[in-house]
C-alpha positions in Angstrom: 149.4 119.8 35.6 147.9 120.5 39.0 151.2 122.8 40.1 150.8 126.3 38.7 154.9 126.7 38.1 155.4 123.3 35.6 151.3 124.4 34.2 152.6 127.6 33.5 155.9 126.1 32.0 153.7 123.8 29.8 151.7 127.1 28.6 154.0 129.7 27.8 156.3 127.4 26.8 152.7 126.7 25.0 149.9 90.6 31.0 151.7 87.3 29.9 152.3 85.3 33.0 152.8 81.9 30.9 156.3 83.1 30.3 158.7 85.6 30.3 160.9 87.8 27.6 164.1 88.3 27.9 165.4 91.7 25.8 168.4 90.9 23.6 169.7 94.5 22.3 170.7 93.0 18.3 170.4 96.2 16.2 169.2 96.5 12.9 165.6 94.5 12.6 166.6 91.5 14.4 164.7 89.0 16.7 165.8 91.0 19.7 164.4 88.3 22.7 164.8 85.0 23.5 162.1 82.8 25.6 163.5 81.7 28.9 162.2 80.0 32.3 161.1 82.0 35.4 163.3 84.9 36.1 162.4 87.7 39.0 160.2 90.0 37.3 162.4 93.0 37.6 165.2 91.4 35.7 162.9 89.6 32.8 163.4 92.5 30.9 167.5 92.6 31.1 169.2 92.1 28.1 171.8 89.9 28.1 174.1 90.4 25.9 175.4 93.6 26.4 176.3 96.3 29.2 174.7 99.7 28.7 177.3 102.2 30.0 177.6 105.8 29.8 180.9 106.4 27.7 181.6 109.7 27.9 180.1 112.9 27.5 180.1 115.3 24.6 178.8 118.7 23.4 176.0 120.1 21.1 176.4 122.6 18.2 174.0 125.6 18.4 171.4 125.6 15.9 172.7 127.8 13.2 175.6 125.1 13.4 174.5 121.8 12.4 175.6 121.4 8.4 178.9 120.0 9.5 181.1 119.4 12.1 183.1 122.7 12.4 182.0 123.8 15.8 183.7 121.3 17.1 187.0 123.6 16.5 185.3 127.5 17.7 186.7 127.2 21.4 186.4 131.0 22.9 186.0 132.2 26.3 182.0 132.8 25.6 180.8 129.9 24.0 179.8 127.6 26.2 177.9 124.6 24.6 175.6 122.2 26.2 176.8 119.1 27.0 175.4 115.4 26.8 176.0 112.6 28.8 176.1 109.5 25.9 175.6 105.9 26.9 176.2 103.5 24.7 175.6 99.2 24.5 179.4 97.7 24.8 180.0 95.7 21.7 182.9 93.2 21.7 185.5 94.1 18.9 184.2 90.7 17.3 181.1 91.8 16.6 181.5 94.9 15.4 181.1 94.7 12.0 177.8 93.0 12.7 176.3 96.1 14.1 178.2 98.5 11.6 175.8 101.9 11.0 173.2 99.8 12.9 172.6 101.0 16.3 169.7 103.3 16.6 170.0 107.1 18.2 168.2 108.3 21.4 167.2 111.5 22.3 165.9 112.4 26.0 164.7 115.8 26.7 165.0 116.4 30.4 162.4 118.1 32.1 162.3 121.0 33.8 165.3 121.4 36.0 165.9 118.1 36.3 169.4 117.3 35.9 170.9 115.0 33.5 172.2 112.8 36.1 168.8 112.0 36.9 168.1 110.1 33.7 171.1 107.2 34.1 168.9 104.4 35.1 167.0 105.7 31.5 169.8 106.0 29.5 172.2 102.7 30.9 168.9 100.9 30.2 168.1 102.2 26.6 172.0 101.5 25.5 171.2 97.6 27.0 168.6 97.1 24.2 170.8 98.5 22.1 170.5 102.6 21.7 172.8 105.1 21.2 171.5 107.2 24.3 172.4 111.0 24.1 171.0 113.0 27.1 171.7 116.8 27.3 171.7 119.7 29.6 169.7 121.9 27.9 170.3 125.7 29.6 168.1 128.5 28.2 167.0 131.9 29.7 163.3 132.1 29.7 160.6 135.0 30.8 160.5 135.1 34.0 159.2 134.0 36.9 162.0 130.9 34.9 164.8 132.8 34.8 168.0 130.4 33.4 167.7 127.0 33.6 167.3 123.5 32.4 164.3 123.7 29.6 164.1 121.5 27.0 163.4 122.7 23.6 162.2 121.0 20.1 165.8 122.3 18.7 167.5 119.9 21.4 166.9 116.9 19.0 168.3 117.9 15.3 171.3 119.2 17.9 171.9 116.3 19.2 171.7 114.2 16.5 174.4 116.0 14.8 176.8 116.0 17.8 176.2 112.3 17.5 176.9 112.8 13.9 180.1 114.2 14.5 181.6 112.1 17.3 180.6 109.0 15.4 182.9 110.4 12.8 185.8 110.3 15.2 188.0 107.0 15.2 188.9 107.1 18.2 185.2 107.5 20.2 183.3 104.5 21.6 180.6 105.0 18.8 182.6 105.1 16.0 181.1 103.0 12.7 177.8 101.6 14.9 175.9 105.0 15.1 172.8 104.7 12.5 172.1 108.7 12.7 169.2 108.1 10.3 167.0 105.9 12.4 166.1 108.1 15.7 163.9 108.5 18.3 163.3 110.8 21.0 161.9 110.4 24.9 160.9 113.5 26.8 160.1 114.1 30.6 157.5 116.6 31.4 158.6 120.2 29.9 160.7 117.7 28.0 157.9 115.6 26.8 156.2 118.6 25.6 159.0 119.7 23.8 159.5 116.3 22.1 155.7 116.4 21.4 156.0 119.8 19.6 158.9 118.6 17.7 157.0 115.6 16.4 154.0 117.7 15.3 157.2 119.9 13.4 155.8 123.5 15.4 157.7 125.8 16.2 156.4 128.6 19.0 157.5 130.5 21.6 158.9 129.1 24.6 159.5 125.5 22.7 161.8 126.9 20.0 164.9 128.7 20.0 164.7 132.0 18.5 160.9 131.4 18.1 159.0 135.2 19.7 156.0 134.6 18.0 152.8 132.4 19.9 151.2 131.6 16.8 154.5 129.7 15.2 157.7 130.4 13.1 157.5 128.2 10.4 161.2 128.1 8.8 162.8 128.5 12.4 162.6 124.4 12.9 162.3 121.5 10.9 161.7 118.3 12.4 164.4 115.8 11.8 163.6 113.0 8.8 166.1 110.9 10.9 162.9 111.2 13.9 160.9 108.1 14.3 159.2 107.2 16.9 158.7 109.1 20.5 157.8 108.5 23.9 156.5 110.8 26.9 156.6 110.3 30.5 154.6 113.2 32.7 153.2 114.7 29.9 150.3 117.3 29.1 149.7 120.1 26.9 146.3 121.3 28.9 147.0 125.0 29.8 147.0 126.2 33.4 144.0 128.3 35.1 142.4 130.5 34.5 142.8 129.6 30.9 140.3 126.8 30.0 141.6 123.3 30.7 141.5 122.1 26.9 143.9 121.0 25.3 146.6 122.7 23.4 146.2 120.6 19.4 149.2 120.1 17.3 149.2 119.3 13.6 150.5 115.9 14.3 150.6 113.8 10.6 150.4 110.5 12.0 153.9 109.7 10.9 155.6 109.2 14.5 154.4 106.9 16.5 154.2 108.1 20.1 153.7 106.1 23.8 152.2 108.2 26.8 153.6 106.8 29.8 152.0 108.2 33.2 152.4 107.8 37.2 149.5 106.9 38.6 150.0 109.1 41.3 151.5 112.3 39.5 150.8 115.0 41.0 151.7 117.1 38.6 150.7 116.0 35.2 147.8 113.8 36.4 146.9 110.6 34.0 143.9 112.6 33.3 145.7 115.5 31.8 148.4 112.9 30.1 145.2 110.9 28.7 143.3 114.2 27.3 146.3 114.9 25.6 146.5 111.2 24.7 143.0 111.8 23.1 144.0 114.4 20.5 147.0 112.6 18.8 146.3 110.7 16.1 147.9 106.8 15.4 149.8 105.3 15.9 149.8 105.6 19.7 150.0 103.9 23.0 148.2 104.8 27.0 150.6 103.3 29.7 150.3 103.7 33.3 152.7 102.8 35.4 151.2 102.0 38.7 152.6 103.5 42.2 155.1 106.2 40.7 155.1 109.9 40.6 156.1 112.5 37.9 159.7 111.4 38.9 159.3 107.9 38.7 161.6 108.0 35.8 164.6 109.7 37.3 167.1 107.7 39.7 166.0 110.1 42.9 162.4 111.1 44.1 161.9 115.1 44.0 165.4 115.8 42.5 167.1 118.5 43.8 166.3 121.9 42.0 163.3 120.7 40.3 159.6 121.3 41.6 158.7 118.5 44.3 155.4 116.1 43.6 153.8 116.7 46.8 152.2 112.9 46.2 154.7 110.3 47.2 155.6 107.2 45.3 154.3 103.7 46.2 157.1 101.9 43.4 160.1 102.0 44.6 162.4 104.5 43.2 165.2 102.6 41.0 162.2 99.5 40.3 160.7 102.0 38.9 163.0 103.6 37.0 163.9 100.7 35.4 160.3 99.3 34.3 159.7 103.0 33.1 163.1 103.0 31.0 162.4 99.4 29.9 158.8 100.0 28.4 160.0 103.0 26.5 162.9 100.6 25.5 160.7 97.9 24.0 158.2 100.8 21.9 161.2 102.2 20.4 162.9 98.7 19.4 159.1 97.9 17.7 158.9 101.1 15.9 162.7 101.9 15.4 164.0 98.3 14.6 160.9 96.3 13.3 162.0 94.1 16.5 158.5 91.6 16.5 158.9 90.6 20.1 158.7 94.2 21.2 155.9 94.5 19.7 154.2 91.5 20.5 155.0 92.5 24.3 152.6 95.5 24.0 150.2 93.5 21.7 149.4 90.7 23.3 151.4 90.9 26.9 150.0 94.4 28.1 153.4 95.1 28.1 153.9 93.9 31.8 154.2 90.6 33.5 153.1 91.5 37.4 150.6 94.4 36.5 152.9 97.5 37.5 152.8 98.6 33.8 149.7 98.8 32.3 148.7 99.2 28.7 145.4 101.7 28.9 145.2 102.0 25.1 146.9 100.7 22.0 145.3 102.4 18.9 147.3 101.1 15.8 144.7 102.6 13.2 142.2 105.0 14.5 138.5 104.5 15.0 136.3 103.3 18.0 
């Protein structure tokens, strides 16, 4: 990262033209697209038969409170929880029972002082394909020069999948009998995406982990989710800041989670070098994506949002086109490696994963090797 604020944060903290797909958001391991005729390119990917909406907003237990759904009754003047905007795909009553237990979970880790807000187009467009979107405000006091403020940490994701958990259970909540809590993944933004990187290598250290002081790791203090299944990052790095050498910080990763890089080719402050370095030292499965034009906020609904550190380099994609292609490629990796859906993955495979070269697949290592 190029800026010394979101470096330091990162430290301390530690294409087919022949035709087109259109997305279908069926749930558990179905044939999620159909083949169709020409369609504008920013709506080929738009699934059809459902709205993604957000439909309501909910709150997280702390993490010495996820083994059942108490919290939700400890209301005193000095708790205040994090809340969680959740989207979710609109079902008809009809089909209901088709998608019982069968929509998948999302978790998005904002980055650093980015609002929630920020991250609609992302989450309206991940409940169209057919996730469970949960995206929190995660507020945490931190050394300074951060003060308290939005930070993401690797605790954010067994959180919110139990708030899920427990508003699923309700009868009366828009996600009642669809949520499958046990088939999860998890998208970060910058701080976010390390934090969602660190919580797929199961590490715990300071700065990433709640009630983590120690820089070397407190093993015990996290455990990765078993629900957790696939990941994606979008401005992401773990090379330190200067003057500390610019290599990059290795996790433990076990090759279980697969995990898409997606970068702006003109981010300005994770540069694609930085996001491919750290690309380099993940094992499979794993995927490279550029996305050609946008900036480190290219997947937030405003430029430079307000609060959060500005890119200095300005965008060539427009804004919500962007957004959407972002929020759309992440879709499609998690419905391969969360639903087994074959079109999604044939649309990395063999279609580059874009049809007018603004996403660009850089690397798709499925086993290892040269």
């Amino acid at each position: 990262m190029t800026s010394s604020l979101c470096r330091l944060a990162f430290f301390f903290l530690a294409s087919l033209t022949s035709f087109f797909l259109i997305a279908s958001p069926a749930a558990a391991g179905g044939q999620g697209f159909a083949r169709s005729g020409v369609l504008p390119l920013d709506r080929a990917l738009s699934p059809p038969r459902f709205a993604g909406v957000r439909v309501g907003a909910i709150e997280l237990p702390e993490p010495d409170e996820l083994s059942d759904c108490g919290w939700q009754d400890i209301v005193t003047n000095d708790t205040l929880r994090d809340t969680a905007d959740l989207y979710a795909p609109l079902i008809p009553n009809g089909k209901l029972a088709e998608y019982e237990y069968a929509v998948p979970v999302v978790v998005v880790l904002q980055g650093a002082q980015v609002d929630k807000e920020q991250y609609s187009i992302l989450g309206k467009l991940l409940a169209e394909f057919g996730f469970i979107t949960v995206i929190p405000n995660s507020v945490r006091t931190l050394p300074l020069p951060f003060g308290t403020g939005l930070y993401s940490d690797v605790q954010v994701v067994p959180r919110a999948i139990a708030a899920v958990e427990c508003e699923a259970g309700e009868t009366d909540s828009p996600i009642y009998g669809i949520a499958d809590t046990d088939t999860v993944g998890a998208v970060g933004h910058s701080l976010g995406g390390a934090a969602v990187l660190y919580a797929a290598a199961d590490v715990c250290v300071i700065g990433f982990c709640e009630g983590c002081l120690n820089p070397y790791g407190c093993p015990g203090v996290f455990e990765r989710p078993g629900a957790l299944k696939a990941v994606a990052v979008y401005g992401t790095n773990l090379v330190p800041p200067p003057p500390a050498p610019p290599i990059v910080i290795q996790l433990p990763y076990d090759g279980s989670i697969p995990i898409a890089f997606l970068s702006g080719s003109v981010d300005g402050i994770s540069t694609p070098d930085e996001t491919e370095a750290t690309y380099d030292t993940v094992p499979p499965v794993k995927s490279l994506v550029s996305v050609v034009d946008a900036n480190h906020y290219g997947i937030n609904d405003e430029n430079n949002p307000v609060g959060a550190q500005p890119d200095l380099l300005a965008p060539g994609l427009p804004q919500r086109r962007g957004a959407r292609r972002i929020a759309q490629t992440i879709a499609l990796w998690l419905r391969w490696h969360l639903t087994d859906d074959l079109l999604a993955e044939d649309w990395f495979t063999n279609a580059g994963a874009s049809l007018d070269g603004v996403v660009v697949v850089d690397d798709l290592d499925l086993v290892g090797g040269p």
